[in-house]
Each structure stands twice: as structure tokens, then as C-alpha cells.
C-alpha positions as CSV (number, residue, x, y, z in Angstrom):
1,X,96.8,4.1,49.3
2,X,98.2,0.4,48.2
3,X,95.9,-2.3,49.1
4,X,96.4,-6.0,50.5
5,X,95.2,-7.5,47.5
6,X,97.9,-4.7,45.6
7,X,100.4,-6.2,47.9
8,X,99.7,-10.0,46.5
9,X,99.7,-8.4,43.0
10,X,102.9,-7.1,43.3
11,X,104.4,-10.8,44.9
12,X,102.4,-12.1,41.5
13,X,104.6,-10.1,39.3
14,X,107.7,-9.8,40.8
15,X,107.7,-13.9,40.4
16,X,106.9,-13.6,36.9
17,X,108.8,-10.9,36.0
18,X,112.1,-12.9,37.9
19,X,111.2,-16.3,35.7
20,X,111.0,-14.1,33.0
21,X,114.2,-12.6,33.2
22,X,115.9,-16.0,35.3
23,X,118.5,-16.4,32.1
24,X,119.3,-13.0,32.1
25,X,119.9,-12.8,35.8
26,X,121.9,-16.1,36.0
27,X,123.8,-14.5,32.7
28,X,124.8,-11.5,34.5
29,X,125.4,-13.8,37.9
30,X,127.6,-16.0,35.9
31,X,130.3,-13.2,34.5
32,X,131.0,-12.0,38.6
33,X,129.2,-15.0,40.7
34,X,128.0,-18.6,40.9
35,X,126.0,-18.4,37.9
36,X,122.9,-19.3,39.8
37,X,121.2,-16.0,40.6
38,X,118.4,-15.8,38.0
39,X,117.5,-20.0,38.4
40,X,117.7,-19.1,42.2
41,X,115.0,-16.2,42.6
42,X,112.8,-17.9,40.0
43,X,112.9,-21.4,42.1
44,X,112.1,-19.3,45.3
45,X,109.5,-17.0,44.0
46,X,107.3,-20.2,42.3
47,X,107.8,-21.3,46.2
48,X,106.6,-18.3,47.7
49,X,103.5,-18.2,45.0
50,X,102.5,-21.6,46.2
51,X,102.4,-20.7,49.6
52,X,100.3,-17.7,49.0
53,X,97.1,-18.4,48.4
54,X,96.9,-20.0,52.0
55,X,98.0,-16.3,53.4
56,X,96.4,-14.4,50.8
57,X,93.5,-13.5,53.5
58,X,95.5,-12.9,56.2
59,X,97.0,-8.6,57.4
60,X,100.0,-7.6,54.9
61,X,102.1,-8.2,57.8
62,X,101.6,-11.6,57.5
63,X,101.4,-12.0,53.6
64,X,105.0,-10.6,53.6
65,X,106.4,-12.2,56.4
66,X,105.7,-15.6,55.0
67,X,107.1,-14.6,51.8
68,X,110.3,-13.7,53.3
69,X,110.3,-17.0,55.0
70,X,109.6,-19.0,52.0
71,X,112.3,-17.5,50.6
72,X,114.8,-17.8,53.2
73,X,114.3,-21.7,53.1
74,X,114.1,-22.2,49.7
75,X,116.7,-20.0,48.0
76,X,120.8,-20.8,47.9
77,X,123.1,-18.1,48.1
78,X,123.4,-14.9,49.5
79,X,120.3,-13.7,47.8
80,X,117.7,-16.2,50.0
81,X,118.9,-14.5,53.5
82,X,118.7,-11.0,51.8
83,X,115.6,-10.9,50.2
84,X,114.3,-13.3,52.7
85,X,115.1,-10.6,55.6
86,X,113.9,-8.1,53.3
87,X,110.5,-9.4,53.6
88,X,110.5,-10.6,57.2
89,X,111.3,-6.6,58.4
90,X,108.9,-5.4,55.9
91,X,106.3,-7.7,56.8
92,X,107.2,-6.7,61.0
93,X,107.0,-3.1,60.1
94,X,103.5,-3.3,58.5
95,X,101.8,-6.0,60.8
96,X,98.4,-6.1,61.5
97,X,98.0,-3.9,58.4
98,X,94.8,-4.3,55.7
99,X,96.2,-1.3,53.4
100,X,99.1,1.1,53.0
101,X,99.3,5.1,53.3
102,X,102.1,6.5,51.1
103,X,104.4,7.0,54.5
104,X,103.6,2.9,55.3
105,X,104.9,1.8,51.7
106,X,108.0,3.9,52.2
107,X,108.4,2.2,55.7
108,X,107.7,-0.9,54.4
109,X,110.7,-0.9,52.1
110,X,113.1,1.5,54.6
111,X,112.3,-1.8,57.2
112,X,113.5,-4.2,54.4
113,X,116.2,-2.3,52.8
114,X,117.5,-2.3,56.5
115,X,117.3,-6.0,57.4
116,X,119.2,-6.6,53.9
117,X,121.8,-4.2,55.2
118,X,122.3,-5.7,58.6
119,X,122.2,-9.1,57.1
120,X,124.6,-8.4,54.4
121,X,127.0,-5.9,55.9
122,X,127.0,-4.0,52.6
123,X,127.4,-0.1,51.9
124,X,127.1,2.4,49.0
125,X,129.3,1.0,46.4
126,X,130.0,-2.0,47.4
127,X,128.8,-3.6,44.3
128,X,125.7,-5.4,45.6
129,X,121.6,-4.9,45.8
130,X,122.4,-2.0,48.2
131,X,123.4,0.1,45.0
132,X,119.9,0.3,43.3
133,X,118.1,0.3,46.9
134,X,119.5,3.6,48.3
135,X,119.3,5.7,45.2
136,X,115.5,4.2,45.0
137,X,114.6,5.1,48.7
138,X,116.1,8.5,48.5
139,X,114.5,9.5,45.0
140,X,111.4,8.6,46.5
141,X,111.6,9.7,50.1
142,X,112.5,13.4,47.7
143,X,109.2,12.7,45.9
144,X,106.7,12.4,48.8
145,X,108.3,15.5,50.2
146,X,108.0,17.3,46.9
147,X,104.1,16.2,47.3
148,X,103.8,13.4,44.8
149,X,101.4,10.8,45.1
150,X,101.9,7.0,45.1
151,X,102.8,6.7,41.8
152,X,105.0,9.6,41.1
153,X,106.6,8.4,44.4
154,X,107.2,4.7,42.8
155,X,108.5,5.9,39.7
156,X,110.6,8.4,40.9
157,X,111.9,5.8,43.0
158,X,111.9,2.8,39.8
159,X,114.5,5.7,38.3
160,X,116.8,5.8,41.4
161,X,117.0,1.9,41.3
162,X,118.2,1.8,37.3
163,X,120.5,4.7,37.8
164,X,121.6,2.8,41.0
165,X,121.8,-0.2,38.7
166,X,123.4,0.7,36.0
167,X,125.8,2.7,38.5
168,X,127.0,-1.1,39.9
169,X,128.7,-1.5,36.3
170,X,132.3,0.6,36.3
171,X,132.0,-0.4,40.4
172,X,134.9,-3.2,41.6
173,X,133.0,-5.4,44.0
174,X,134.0,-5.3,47.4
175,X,131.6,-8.1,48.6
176,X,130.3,-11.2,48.1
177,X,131.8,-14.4,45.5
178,X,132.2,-11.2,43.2
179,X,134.6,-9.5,45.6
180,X,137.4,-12.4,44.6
181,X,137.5,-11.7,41.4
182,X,139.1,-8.0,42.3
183,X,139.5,-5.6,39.3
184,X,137.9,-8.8,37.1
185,X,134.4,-7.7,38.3
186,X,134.6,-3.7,36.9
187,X,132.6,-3.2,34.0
188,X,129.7,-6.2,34.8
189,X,126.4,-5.1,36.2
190,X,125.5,-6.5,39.5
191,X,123.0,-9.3,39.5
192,X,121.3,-8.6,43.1
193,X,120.9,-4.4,42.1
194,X,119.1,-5.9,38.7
195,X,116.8,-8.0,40.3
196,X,116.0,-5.5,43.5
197,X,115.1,-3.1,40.4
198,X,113.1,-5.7,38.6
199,X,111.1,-6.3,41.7
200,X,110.5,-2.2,42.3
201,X,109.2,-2.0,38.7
202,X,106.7,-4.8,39.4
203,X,105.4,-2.8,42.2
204,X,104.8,0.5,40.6
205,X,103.2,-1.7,37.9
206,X,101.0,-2.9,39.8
207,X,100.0,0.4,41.5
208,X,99.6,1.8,38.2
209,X,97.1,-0.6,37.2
């Protein structure tokens, strides 16, 4: 079971973890895109953690749902409208919700992971966030079915997304400001699969805890 308080936890870390890493991001952004991905997430996540305390008490539904909004109008790029419709589904998926069962957190990110593929137009291999989210959803989709609980689940499913992750590397990029660069952007790990990982960890971090 993940509580609401978990789920404002896990916003709480994934905003540190993404300042922590913002160089790192915008490093790997800067080799196969606009150099901006790292400042961008950290910029939108220090938005989205001064909105939260006025949401903080409200059903998860709503908690995510604002996030997602923050984020939309506060992030450039492509990444703002994906991880901003990541939120928005997840947080429609779960409304009215106080806690999580195992299924629910498994909706919760199937209901994002779709809105980022919609919004994005992306598939398997493409180069793009997509890459570390399948692997993740299937590895722990495999887990739950296997009997696993929560945690087990999310670190089955932390493994998928570096695998996925890493994966993005030898991958030409067939989307995105990366896609111009053609053959130039085999052999550079994609920015959006790093930080959709970074974000996963930070939840099963804060299950853990």
C-alpha cells in the first residue's frame, strides 16, 4: 500500500534528485538536444514543490494532477508536455484516491506512461523516455504476477528503466531535436529515459523508507 503522504514524498525527491543531477542531465541533453534538459526539469520541479504544500491535503488525484499542470506551464521543451501529461493521466486515473493498492500504483504509471505516448507519438526504440518506461512497466507488471510485494515490484521495475536506459545509448534517434542529428546521436544516452529512471528510483526510495 503507498500512501498520500508517500505520494508527496516521492514528488519531494524526484525534485531533489533532478536538481541534483540538473548538470548531468543538461550534459547528456547537450551532446543530442538543446542543452537545456537537466536546468529545465530542475526549474519545473522547484515550481511544482512550491505549489505543493497548498494540495498536499487534498485526494492523490489531485496532488498529481496539479503537478502535472505545474509542469506543463512551467517547463520548455518537449519534456514539460510529457511529464506534464504524465502527471495529468496519472493523477485522472487515481482520483478521489487517499492511498494506493499495488494494482493502483501500476495504473497510476500505465495512465501516465500512456498520455506521454499519445502526446509524444514515440515507440520502442525511438530514442526517447519511452525506452526506460516500457521495460520498467513490464518488469514490474512480471513482478506482481510473480507475487511480489510493493517493493520487489518497484525495484524490479527501477531495473527495467536502467536497462531501458542504458539500452537508448547504441539507439539512432528517430524523434525529437535528436532525430536531426541522424547517425550523430548513436552512442549518447538519452536524456528523457535518464530522468524518467531518476524519477522511478525516487519512488521506490521512498517506499522503501
Amino acid at each position: 500500500m503507498v500512501t498520500k503522504d508517500q505520494i508527496v514524498k516521492w514528488l519531494e525527491k524526484s525534485a531533489a534528485v533532478l536538481d541534483k543531477n540538473k548538470d548531468y542531465l543538461t550534459q547528456l541533453d547537450s551532446a543530442i538536444g538543446d542543452a537545456d534538459h537537466g536546468t529545465n526539469m530542475a526549474r519545473g520541479f522547484k515550481k511544482v514543490m512550491e505549489k505543493l504544500p497548498s494540495v498536499a491535503d487534498k485526494d492523490i488525484g489531485n496532488i498529481l494532477k496539479t503537478t502535472g499542470m505545474t509542469l506543463i506551464s512551467s517547463v520548455g521543451g518537449a519534456s514539460g508536455p510529457l511529464y506534464g501529461t504524465f502527471f495529468m493521466r496519472s493523477g485522472m486515473a487515481m482520483a478521489a484516491k487517499e492511498e494506493l493498492s499495488d494494482e493502483d500504483l501500476l495504473q497510476l504509471l500505465e495512465a501516465g506512461v500512456e498520455g506521454i505516448v499519445q502526446r509524444g507519438r514515440a515507440q520502442l526504440e525511438d530514442k526517447t523516455m519511452i525506452d526506460a518506461w516500457y521495460p520498467a512497466l513490464d518488469a514490474m507488471r512480471t513482478a506482481m504476477n510473480n507475487g511480489s510485494n510493493t517493493v520487489e515490484a518497484l525495484q524490479a521495475s527501477v531495473a527495467g528503466a536502467e536497462k531501458g536506459m542504458k539500452a537508448t545509448i547504441p539507439l539512432q534517434a528517430r524523434k525529437g531535436r535528436a532525430s536531426y542529428l541522424g547517425e550523430r546521436s548513436i552512442g549518447h544516452q538519452d536524456p528523457g529515459a535518464t530522468s524518467s529512471y531518476l524519477m522511478l528510483n525516487a519512488l521506490l526510495e521512498t517506499v522503501k523508507e
